[in-house]
Every structure is written in C-alpha cells, then in structure tokens.
PAPALO-828406 format. One record per residue (C-alpha): z, x, y; residue in one letter; residue number from 1. Coordinates in steps of 0.1 Angstrom, whole numbers. Each point is the difference from the previous one (the first is absolute). Example, Ala and Ser with C-alpha at 12.3 -4.5 7.8 and 13.67 -1.06 7.14 Angstrom:
% residues 2
(site (78,123,-45),A,1),
(site (-7,14,34),S,2),
END
This chain:
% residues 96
(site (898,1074,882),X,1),
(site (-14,-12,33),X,2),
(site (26,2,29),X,3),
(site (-3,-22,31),X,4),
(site (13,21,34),X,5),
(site (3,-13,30),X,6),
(site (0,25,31),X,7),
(site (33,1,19),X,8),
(site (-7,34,22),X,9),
(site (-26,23,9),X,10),
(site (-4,33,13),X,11),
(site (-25,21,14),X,12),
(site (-9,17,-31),X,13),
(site (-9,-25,-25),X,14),
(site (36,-2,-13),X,15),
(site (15,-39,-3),X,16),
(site (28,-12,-10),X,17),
(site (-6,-31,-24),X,18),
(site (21,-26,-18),X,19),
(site (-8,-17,-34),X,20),
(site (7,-29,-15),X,21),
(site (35,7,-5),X,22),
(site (7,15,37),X,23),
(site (-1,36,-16),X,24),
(site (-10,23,29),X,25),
(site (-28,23,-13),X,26),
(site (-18,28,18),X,27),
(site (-36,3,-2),X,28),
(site (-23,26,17),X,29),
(site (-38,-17,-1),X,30),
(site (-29,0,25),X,31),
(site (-29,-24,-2),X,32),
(site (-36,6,9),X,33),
(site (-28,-19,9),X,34),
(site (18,-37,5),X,35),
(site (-7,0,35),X,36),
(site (39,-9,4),X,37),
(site (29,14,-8),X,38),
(site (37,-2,-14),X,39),
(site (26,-17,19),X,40),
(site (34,-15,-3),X,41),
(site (-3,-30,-24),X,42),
(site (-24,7,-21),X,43),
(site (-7,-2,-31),X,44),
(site (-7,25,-26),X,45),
(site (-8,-5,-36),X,46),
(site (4,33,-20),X,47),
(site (13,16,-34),X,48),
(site (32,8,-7),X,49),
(site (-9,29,-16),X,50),
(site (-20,14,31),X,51),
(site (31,-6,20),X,52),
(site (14,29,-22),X,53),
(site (-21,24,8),X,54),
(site (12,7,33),X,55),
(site (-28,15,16),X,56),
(site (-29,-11,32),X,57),
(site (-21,-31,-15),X,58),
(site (-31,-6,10),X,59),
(site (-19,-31,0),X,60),
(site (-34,-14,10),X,61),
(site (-22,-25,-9),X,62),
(site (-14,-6,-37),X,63),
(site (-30,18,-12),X,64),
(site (-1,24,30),X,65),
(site (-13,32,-4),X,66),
(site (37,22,5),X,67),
(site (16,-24,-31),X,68),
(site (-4,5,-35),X,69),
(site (-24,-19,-15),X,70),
(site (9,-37,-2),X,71),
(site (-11,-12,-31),X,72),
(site (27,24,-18),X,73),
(site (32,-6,22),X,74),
(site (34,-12,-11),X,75),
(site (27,-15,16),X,76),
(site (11,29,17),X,77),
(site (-33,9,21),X,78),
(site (-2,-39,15),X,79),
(site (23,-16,25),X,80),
(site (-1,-34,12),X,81),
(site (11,7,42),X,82),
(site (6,-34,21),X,83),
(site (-8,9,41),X,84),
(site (-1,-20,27),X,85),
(site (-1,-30,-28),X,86),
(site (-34,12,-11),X,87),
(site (-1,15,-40),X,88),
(site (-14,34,-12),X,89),
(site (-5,14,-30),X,90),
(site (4,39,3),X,91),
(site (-13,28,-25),X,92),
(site (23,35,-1),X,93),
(site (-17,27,17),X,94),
(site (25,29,-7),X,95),
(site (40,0,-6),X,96),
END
C-alpha cells in the first residue's frame, strides 16, 4: 500500500517527522540525491508502507542511475513519488 506523507519537521540529519492521511505522525529517516533540491516542511512524499517498517536510512535518487537497482525489475518498494518545491520526482532506492 502506497502512503502519502506530508513533512511537518526536519532536522539536520535527514530525520522528518511526517503526517499521513489520517494525521498519524510517522518518523522517517531518508536522504535524496541528485534532485538538485531538497526536502522541506510541506512536502510531499509518496512511499510504501511496508518500507516505512523498516526503520532504517533510505536513500533515493533519480530512476535508472547508476547507484539504484536496475529499473526494469523494481517494485513498489524501491520507487517513491516525492512532491518539492511543487515540482514531481520519481526516485529509485539506492540503499536502505
């Protein structure tokens, strides 16, 4: 199941705070690479429940890079769909 987070709080290491669809505060640790912007309060992620359970560092870059798996055999849980600074990426995991 795809969950829709929407960043309430930041810190310096990558960790935010995030609300779903039914104001449940989850904690996420994630880092992004290669966007040429970056995470911020009210933004938008798209991401796997079962991801969320995993409760280690994500991290994310752009599809078909050469750090992700390759992108013709990922599931739902190596792609997020991340809304920043109203512009939409499509993000591949790297490692996590």
């Amino acid at each position: 199941m795809i969950k829709k987070l929407r960043i309430i709080k930041k810190d310096k290491y990558n960790n935010y705070e995030t609300i779903d669809e039914n104001n449940k505060l989850i904690n996420i640790s994630i880092e992004i690479y290669d966007c040429n912007n970056e995470l911020k309060t009210n933004d938008i992620i798209y991401i796997s429940s079962s991801v969320l359970d995993e409760n280690v560092l994500l991290a994310y870059g752009p599809l078909g890079s050469k750090y992700g798996k390759n992108y013709k055999n990922l599931n739902e849980k190596e792609i997020i769909k991340v809304i920043m600074s109203n512009k939409e990426y499509i993000l591949q995991r790297w490692y996590g």
